[in-house]
PANU-948729 format. One record per residue (C-alpha): residue number from 1; x, y, z; residue in three letters. Coordinates in steps of 0.05 Angstrom, whole numbers. Each point is the difference from the previous one (the first is absolute). Layout:
<rs>
<n:NUM&xx:X&yy:Y&zz:Z&res:ala>
...
</rs>
This chain:
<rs>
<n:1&xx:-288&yy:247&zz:-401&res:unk>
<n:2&xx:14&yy:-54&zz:-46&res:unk>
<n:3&xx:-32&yy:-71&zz:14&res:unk>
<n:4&xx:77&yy:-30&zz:11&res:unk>
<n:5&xx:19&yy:55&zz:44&res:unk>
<n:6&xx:-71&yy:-9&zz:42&res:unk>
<n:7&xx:24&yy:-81&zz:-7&res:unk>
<n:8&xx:65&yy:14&zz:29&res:unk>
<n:9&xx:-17&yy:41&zz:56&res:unk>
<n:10&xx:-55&yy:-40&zz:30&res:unk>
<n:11&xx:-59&yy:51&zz:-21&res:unk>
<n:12&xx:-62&yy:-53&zz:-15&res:unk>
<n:13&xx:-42&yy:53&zz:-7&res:unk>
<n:14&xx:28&yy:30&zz:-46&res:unk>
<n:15&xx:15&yy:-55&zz:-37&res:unk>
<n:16&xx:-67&yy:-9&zz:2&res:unk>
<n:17&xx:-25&yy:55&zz:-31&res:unk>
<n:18&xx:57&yy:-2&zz:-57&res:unk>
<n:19&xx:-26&yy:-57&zz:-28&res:unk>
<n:20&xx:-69&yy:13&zz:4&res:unk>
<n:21&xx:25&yy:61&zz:-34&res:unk>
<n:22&xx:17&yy:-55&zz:-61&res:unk>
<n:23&xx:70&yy:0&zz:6&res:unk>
<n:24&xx:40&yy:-56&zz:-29&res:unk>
<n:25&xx:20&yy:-52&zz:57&res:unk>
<n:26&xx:46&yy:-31&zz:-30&res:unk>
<n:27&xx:35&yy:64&zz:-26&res:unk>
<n:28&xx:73&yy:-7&zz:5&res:unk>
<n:29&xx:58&yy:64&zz:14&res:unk>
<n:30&xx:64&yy:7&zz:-35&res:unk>
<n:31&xx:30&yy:-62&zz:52&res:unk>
<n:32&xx:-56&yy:-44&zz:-23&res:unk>
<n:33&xx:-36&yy:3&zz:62&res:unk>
<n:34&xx:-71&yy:-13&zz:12&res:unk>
<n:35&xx:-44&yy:33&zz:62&res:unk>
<n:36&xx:4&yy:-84&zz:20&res:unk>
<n:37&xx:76&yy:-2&zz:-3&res:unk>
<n:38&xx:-3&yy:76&zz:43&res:unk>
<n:39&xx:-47&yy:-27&zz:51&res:unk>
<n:40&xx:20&yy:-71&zz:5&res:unk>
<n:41&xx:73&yy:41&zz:7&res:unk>
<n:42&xx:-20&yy:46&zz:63&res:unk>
<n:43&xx:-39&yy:-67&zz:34&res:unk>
<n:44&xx:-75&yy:37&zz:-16&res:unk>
<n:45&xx:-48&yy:-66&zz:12&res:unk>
<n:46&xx:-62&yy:31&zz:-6&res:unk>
<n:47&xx:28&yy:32&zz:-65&res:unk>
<n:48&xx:30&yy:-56&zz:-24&res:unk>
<n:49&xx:-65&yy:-37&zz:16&res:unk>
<n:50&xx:-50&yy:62&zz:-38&res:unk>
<n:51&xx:47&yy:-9&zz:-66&res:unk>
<n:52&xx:-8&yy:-66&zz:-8&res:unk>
<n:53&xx:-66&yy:-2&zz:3&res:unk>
<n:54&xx:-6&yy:58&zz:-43&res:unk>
<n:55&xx:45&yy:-38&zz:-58&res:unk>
<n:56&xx:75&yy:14&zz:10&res:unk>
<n:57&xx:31&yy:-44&zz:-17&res:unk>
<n:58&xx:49&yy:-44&zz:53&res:unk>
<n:59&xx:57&yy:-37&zz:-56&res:unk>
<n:60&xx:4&yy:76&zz:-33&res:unk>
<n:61&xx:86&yy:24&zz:13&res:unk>
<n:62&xx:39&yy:60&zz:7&res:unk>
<n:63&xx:60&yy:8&zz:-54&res:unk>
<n:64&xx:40&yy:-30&zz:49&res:unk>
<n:65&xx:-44&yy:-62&zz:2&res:unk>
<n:66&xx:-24&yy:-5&zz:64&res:unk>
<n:67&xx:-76&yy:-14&zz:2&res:unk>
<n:68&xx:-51&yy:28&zz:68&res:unk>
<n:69&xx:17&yy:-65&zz:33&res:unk>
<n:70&xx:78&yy:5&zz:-5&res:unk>
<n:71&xx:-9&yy:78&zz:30&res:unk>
<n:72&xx:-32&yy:-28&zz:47&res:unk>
<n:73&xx:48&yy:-45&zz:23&res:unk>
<n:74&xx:52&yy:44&zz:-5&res:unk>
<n:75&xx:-27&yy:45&zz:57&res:unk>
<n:76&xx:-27&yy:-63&zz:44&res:unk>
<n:77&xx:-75&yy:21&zz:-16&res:unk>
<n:78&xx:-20&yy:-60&zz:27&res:unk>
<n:79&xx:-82&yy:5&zz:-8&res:unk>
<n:80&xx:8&yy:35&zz:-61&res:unk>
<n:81&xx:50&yy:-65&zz:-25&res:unk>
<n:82&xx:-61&yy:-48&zz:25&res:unk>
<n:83&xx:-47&yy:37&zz:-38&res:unk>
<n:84&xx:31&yy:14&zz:-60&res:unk>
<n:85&xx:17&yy:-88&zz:-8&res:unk>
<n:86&xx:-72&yy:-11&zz:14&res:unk>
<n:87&xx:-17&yy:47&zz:-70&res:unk>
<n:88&xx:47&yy:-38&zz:-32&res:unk>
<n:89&xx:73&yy:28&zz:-2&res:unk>
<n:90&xx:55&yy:-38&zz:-28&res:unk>
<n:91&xx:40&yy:-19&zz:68&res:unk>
<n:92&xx:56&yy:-26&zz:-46&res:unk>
<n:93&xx:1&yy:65&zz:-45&res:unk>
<n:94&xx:72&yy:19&zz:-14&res:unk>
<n:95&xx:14&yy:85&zz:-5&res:unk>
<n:96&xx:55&yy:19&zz:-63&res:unk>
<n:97&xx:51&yy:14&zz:58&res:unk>
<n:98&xx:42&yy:-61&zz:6&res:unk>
<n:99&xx:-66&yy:-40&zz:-7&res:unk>
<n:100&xx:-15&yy:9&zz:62&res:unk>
<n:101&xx:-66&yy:-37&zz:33&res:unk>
<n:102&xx:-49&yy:28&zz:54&res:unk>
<n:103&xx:30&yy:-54&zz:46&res:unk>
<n:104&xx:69&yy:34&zz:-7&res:unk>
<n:105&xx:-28&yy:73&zz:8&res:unk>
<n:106&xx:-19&yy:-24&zz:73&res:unk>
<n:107&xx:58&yy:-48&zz:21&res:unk>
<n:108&xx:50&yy:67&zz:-14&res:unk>
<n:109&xx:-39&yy:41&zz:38&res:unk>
<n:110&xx:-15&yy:-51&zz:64&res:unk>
<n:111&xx:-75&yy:2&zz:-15&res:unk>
<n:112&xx:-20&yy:-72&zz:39&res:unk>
<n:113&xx:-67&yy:4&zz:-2&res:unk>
<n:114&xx:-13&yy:5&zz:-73&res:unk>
<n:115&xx:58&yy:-53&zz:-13&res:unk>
<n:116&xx:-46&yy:-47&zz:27&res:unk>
<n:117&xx:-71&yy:40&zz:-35&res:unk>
<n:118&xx:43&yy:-23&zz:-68&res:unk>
<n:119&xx:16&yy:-69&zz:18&res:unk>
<n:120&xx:-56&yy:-14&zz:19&res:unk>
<n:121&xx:-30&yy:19&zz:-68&res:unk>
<n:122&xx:51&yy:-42&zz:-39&res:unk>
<n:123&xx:64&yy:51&zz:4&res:unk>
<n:124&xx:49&yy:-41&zz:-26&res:unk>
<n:125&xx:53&yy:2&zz:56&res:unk>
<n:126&xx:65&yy:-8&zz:-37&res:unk>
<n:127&xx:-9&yy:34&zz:-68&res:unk>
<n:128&xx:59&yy:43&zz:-24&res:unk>
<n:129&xx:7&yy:59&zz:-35&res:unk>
<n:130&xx:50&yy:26&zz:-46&res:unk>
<n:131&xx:60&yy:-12&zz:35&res:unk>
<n:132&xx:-18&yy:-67&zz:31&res:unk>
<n:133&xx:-15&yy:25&zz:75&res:unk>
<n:134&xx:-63&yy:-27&zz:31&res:unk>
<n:135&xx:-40&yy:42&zz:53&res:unk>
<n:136&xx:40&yy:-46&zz:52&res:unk>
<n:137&xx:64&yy:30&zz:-22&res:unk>
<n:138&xx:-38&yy:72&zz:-20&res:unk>
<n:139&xx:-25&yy:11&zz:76&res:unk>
<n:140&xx:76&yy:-27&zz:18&res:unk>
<n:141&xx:35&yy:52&zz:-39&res:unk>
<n:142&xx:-47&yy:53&zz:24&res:unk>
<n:143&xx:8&yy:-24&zz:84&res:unk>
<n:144&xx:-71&yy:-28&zz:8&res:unk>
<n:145&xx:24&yy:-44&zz:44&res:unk>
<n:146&xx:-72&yy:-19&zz:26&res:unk>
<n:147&xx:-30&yy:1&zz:-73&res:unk>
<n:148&xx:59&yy:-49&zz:-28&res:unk>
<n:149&xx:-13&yy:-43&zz:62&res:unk>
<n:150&xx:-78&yy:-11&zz:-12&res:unk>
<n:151&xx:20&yy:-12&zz:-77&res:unk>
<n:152&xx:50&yy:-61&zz:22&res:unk>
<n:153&xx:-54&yy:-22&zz:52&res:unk>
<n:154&xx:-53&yy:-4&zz:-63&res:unk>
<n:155&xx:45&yy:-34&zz:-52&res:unk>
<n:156&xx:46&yy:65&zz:-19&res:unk>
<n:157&xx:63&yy:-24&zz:-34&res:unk>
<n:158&xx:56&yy:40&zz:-28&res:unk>
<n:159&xx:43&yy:33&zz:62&res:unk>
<n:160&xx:64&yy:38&zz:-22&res:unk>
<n:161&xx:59&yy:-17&zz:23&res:unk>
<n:162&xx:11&yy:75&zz:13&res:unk>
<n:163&xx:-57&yy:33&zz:46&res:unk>
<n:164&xx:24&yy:69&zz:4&res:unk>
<n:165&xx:-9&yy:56&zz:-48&res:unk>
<n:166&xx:81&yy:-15&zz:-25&res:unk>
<n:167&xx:-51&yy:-35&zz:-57&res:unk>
<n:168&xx:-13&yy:63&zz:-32&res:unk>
<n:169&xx:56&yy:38&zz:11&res:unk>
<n:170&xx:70&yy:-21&zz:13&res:unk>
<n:171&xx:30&yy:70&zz:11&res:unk>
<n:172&xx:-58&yy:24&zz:49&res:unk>
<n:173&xx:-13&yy:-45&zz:42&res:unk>
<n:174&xx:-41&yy:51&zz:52&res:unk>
<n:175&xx:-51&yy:26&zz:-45&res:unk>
<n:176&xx:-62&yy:-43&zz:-24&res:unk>
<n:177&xx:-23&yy:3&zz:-74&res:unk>
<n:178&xx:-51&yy:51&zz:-11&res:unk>
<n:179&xx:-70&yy:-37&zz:11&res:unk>
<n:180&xx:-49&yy:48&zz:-22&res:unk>
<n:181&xx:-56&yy:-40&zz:47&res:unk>
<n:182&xx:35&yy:23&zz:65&res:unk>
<n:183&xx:3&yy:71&zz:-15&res:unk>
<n:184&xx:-67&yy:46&zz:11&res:unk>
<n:185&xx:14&yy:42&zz:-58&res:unk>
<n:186&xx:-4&yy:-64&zz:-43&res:unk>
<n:187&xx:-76&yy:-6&zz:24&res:unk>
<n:188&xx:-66&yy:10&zz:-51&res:unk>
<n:189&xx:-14&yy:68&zz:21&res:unk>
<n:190&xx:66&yy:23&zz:-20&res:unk>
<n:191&xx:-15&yy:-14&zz:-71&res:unk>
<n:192&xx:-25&yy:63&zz:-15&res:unk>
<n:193&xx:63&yy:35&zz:24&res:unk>
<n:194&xx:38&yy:-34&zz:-54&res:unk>
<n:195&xx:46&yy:-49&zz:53&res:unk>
<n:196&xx:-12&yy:-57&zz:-25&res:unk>
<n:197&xx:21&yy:-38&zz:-58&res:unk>
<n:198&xx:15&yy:-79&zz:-4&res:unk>
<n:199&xx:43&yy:-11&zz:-62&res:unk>
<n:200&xx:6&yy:-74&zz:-13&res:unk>
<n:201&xx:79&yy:-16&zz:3&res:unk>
<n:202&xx:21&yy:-23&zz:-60&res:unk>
<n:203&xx:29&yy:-80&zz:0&res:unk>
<n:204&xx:68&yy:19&zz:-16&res:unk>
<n:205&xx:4&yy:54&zz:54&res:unk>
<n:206&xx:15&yy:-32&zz:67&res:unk>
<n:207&xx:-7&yy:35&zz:62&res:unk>
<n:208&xx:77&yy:7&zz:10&res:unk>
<n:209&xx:-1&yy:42&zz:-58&res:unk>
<n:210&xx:-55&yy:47&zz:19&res:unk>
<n:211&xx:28&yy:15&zz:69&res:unk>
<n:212&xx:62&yy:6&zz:-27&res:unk>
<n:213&xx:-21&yy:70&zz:-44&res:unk>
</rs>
């Protein structure tokens, strides 16, 4: 067992013993992820914590851009989130996909309590990415209801005039864009099957087009 697939599926022993073995912690696969990014992923605090403190290093980023901290968010790993902004994460880092920001990752997928973990470490609440939207309108598009709510309540600007998922596809209005957070196969652990793969999407692309093909 590799140390990112010991990372990924919670084994801290073995993870352990890996490195002591002298293996390269901040040894990236073919995605550009780190054991951090694969434990931080899967919500592994006391692996997340052992890392750290054994050099990996927290800003490092898959090719998709997204750092530990932004993985994090993306899966509501609250403690793991807390953590990770006390080592020093960039809480305003923006991932190659529509420059998207860790406060974004966890508006879209309803994740309240490390919305406020980010604010409360200077998230800045109504950034935008590519296409303008700010996490107000991001949790909007995606029906966090309860997520866009607390953002208003804390400053959150930015809400469509269109709430329902018509905003990413005019033709199919029943089926939600394909969010790889919300899916279990999209997880850390599946990286070694070969699932998962975040392309950035280029500028001139829009999201139309891709659902369109």
């Amino acid at each position: 067992m590799n140390l990112l697939r010991a990372s990924a599926s919670g084994e801290l022993a073995a993870v352990k013993k890996i490195v002591a073995e002298g293996a390269d912690i901040n040894a990236a696969d073919s995605s550009g992820r780190t054991a951090l990014i694969e434990a931080a992923w899967a919500g592994h605090a006391e692996i997340v914590k052992y890392l750290v403190e054994k050099g990996a290093k927290v800003t490092i980023a898959d090719n998709a851009g997204f750092t530990p901290l932004m993985r994090a968010c993306e899966e509501g790993n609250a403690q793991v989130v807390t953590y990770l902004v006390s080592k020093g994460s960039t809480v305003n880092a923006r991932g190659k996909v529509r420059g998207t920001t860790p406060l974004m990752l966890a508006a879209e997928q309803g994740h309240i309590k490390v919305i406020d973990v980010l604010l409360e470490n200077g998230a800045k609440v109504n950034d935008v990415d590519q296409y303008e939207e700010t996490a107000l309108a991001r949790a909007y598009h995606m029906e966090q209801t309860k997520a866009a709510q607390h953002l208003e309540a804390k400053g959150g600007r930015g809400k469509p005039e269109r709430s329902s998922l018509s905003h990413y596809s005019s033709k199919d209005k029943n089926s939600k864009p394909n969010t790889k957070a919300a899916l279990p196969q999209w997880s850390a652990a599946a990286a070694d099957a070969g699932l998962d793969e975040d392309e950035p999407i280029p500028e001139e692309i829009s999201t139309e087009d891709l659902l369109e093909e």
